[in-house]
C-alpha positions in Angstrom: 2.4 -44.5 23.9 5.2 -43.5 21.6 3.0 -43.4 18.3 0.4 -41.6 20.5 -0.8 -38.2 18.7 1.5 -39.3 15.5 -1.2 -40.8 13.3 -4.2 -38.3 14.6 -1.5 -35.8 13.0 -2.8 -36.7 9.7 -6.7 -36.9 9.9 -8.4 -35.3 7.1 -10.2 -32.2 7.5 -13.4 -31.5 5.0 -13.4 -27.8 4.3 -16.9 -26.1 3.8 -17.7 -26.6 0.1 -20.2 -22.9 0.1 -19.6 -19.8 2.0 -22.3 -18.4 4.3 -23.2 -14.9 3.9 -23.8 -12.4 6.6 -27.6 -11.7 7.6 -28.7 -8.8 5.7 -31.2 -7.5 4.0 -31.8 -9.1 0.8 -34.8 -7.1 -1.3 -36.0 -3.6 -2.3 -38.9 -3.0 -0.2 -39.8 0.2 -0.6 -39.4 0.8 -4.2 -42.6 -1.1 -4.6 -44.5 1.2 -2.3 -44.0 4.3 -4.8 -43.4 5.7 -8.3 -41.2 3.6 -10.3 -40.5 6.0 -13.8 -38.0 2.9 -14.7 -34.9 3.7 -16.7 -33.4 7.2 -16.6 -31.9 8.9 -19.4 -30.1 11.5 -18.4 -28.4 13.4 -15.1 -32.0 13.8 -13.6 -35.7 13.2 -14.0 -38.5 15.8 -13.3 -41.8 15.4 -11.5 -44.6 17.9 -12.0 -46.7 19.1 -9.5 -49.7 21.3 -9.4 -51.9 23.1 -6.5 -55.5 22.8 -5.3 -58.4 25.4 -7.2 -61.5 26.2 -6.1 -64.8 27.3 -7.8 -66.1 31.0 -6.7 -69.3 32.8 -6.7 -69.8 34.0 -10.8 -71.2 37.3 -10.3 -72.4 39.8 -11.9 -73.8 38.2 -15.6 -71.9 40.2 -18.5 -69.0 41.1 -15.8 -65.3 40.1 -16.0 -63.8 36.4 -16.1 -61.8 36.1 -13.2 -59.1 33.5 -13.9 -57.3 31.6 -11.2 -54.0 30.2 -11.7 -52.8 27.2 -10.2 -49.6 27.1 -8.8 -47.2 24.6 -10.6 -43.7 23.8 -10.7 -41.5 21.4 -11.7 -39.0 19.2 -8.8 -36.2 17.6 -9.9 -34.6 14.4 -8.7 -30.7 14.4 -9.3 -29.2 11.2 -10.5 -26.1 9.8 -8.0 -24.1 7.5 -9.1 -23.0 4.2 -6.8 -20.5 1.4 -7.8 -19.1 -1.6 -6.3 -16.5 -3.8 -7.1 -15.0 -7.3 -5.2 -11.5 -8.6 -6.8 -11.3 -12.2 -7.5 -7.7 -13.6 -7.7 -7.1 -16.1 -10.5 -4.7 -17.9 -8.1 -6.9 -18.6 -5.5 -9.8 -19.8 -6.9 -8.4 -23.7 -7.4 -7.1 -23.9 -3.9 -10.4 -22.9 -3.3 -13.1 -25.7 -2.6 -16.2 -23.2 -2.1 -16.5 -20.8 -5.3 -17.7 -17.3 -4.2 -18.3 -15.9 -7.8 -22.2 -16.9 -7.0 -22.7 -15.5 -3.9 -20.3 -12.3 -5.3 -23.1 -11.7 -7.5 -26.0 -12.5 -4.7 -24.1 -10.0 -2.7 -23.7 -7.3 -5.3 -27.6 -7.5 -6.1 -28.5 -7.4 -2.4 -26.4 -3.9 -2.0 -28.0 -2.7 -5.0 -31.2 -2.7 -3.3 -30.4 -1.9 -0.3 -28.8 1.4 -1.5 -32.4 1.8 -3.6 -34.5 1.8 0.0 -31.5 4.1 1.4 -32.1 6.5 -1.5 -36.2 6.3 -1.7 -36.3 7.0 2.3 -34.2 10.1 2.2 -36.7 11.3 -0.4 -39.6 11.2 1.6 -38.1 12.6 4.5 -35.4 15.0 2.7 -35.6 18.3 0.9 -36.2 18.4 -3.2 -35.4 21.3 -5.3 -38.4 23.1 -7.3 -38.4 25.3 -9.8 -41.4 27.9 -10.8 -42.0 30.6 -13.2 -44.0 33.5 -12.4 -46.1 35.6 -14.5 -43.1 37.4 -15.7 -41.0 34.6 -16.8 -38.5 34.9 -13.8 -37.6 31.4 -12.8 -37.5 30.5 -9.1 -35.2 28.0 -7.7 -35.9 26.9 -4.3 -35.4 23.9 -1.5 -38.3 22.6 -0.3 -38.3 20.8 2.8 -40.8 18.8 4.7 -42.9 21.4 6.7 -43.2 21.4 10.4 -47.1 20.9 10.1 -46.2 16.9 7.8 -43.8 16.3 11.7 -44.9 14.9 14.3 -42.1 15.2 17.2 -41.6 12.9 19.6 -43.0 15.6 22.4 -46.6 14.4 21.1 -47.1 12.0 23.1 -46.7 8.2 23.0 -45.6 6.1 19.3 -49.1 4.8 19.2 -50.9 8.5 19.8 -48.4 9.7 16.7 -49.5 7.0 13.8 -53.0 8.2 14.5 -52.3 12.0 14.5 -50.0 11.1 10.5 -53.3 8.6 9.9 -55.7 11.5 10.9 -53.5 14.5 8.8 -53.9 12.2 5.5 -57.3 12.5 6.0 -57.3 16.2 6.5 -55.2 16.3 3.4 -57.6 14.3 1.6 -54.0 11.7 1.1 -56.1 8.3 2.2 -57.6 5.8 1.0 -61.1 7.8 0.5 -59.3 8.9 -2.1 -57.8 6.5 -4.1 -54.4 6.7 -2.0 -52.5 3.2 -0.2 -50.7 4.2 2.7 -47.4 2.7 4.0 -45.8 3.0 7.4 -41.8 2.3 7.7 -41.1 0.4 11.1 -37.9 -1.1 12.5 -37.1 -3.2 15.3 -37.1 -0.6 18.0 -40.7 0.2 17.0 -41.8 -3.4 16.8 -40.3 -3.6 20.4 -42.2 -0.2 21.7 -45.6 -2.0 20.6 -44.9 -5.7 21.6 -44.5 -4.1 25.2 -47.6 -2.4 25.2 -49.8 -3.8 27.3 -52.8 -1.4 26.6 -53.1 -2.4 22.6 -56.2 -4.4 22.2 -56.1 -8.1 21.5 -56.9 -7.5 17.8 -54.2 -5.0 17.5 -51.5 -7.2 18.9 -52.3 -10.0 17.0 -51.4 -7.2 14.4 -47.9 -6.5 15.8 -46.7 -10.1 16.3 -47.8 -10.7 12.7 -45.4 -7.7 12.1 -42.5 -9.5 14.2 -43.1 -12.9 12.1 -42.4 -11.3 8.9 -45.4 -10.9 7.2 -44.8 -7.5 6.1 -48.2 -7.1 3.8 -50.4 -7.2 7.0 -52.6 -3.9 7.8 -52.5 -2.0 11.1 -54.7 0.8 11.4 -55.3 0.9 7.7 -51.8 1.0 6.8 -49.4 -1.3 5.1 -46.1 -1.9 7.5 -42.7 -2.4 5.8 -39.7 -3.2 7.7 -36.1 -0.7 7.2 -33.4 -0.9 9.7 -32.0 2.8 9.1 -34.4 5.3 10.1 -32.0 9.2 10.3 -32.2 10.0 14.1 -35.1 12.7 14.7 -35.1 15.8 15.6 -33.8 15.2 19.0 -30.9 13.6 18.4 -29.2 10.0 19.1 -32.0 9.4 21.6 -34.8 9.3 19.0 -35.4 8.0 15.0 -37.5 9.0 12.2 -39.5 6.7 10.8 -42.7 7.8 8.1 -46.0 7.2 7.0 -46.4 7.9 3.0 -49.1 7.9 0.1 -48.1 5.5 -2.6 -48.1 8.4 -5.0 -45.6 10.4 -2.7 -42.2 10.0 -4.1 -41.0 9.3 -7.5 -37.7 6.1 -8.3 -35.5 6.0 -11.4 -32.2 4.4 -12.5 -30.0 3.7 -15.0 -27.3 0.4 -15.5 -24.2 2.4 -16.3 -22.8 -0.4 -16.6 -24.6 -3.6 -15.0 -23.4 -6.1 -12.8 -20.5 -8.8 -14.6 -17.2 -10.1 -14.6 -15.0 -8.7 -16.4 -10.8 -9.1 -16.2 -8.7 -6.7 -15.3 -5.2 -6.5 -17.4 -3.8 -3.8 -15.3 -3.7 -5.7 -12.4 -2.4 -8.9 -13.4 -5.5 -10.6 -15.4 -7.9 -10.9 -12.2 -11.1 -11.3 -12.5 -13.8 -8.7 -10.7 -17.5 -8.8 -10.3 -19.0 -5.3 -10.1 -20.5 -2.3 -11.6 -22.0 1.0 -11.4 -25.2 1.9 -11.1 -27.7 5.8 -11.1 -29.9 6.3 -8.9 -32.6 9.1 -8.1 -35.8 9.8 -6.2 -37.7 13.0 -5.6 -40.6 13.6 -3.4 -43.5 14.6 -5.6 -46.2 16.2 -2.7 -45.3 17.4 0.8 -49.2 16.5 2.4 -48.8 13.1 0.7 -45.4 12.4 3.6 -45.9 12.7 7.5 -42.4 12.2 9.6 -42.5 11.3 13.1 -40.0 11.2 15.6 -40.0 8.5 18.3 -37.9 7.9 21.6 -35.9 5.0 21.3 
């Protein structure tokens, strides 16, 4: 027909009124699993840490005092600064029918604590720098890194065999909860997937691991709380493997500082647009090398 794909020409089209944001993750969750100090003044904060004393055998009666000195030294978490900034075009907002200064913001706040999990997790597993004084008064400046005996590589034997070696070195390290301590234990996907395929885990325990795979992240496994991160470092064996960790609550210490907070502001140098942004400071330190154990698994 001659008017045939004339009129259909002009059908009306409804544009989506919202935008849908990419899956990602939304929350901080480890910076409730350890030492919040709160707002930061300053380039750094400082977290005090002491060693172990023992009693000893007094002696003779009216003999000499024999004093021990603890060992004590003080780490120190550098502050890093970390901005982000999206342009919003004056021009384009009323041809727009969706508005994306909302989910701008959502977004913003969402990277914000993401970047707070990145920054806590490379604490625990990381080096800190510690500095002692010695009897002297010579100060000592030194990187400490997480020793070979808090690792468990992947060579140990099965993922399940290496939580209960870290669960058992807690307990050797007086780190559980005998002692006052909550434990975590950072899983991703590839670990949820080494368990669900397990065939020897116990009925109890998988009911454990699907609870795990439907989100409820608060549930307990072996005495442990489990709490989900996607970007585990690879271990020490390369692409092949990742390293995840199991930590006391008391193990690392979190700060920040709003330089200068999330907002829109307008930008005269670039012809009056608007932009949502900010930049924010961020630091974490671990605070006791017993109270972290690493382990490496196969992927």
């Amino acid at each position: 027909m001659a008017n045939e794909n004339k009129i259909t020409a002009a059908f009306v089209q409804q544009f989506h009124d919202t935008y849908e944001v990419a899956s990602m993750q939304n929350e901080s969750r480890l910076l409730k699993t350890i030492v919040n100090r709160g707002k930061i003044v300053g380039e750094s904060f400082t977290v005090n840490d002491m060693g172990q004393v023992e009693m000893s055998p007094s002696g003779a009666r009216f003999g000499d005092t024999n004093w021990t000195i603890p060992d004590a030294g003080v780490r120190t978490a550098l502050m890093s600064d970390w901005d982000l900034f999206i342009p919003i075009e004056n021009r384009d907002i009323p041809k727009l029918k969706a508005h994306p200064n909302d989910k701008y913001m959502k977004n913003l706040v969402s990277a914000r604590n993401r970047t707070t999990d990145d920054i806590i997790y490379q604490s625990l597993i990381g080096s800190v720098t510690r500095t002692t004084v010695d009897d002297a008064g010579s100060k000592t400046v030194s990187q400490v890194a997480l020793p070979n005996t808090q690792i468990i590589l992947s060579s140990f034997g099965p993922l399940k065999k290496q939580i209960i070696k870290a669960k058992t070195l807690f307990r050797t390290n007086e780190c559980d909860e005998k002692n006052g301590e909550k434990l975590y234990m950072i899983y991703d996907s590839h670990m949820m997937e080494i368990f669900l395929n397990d065939t020897t885990l116990t009925n109890a325990d998988y009911l454990k691991i699907q609870m795990l795979q439907e989100g409820q992240v608060t549930t307990n496994w072996l005495g442990v709380e489990w709490i989900p991160y996607e970007k585990l470092n690879n271990g020490a064996g390369g692409a092949t493997e990742r390293r995840t960790v199991m930590y006391a609550g008391t193990a690392a210490h979190f700060g920040d500082a709003d330089i200068t907070g999330f907002d829109i502001s307008t930008r005269p140098d670039k012809k009056n647009i608007k932009q949502v942004g900010g930049v924010h400071s961020f630091g974490a330190a671990r605070a006791n090398e017993k109270k972290v154990v690493a382990i490496d698994f196969l992927v």
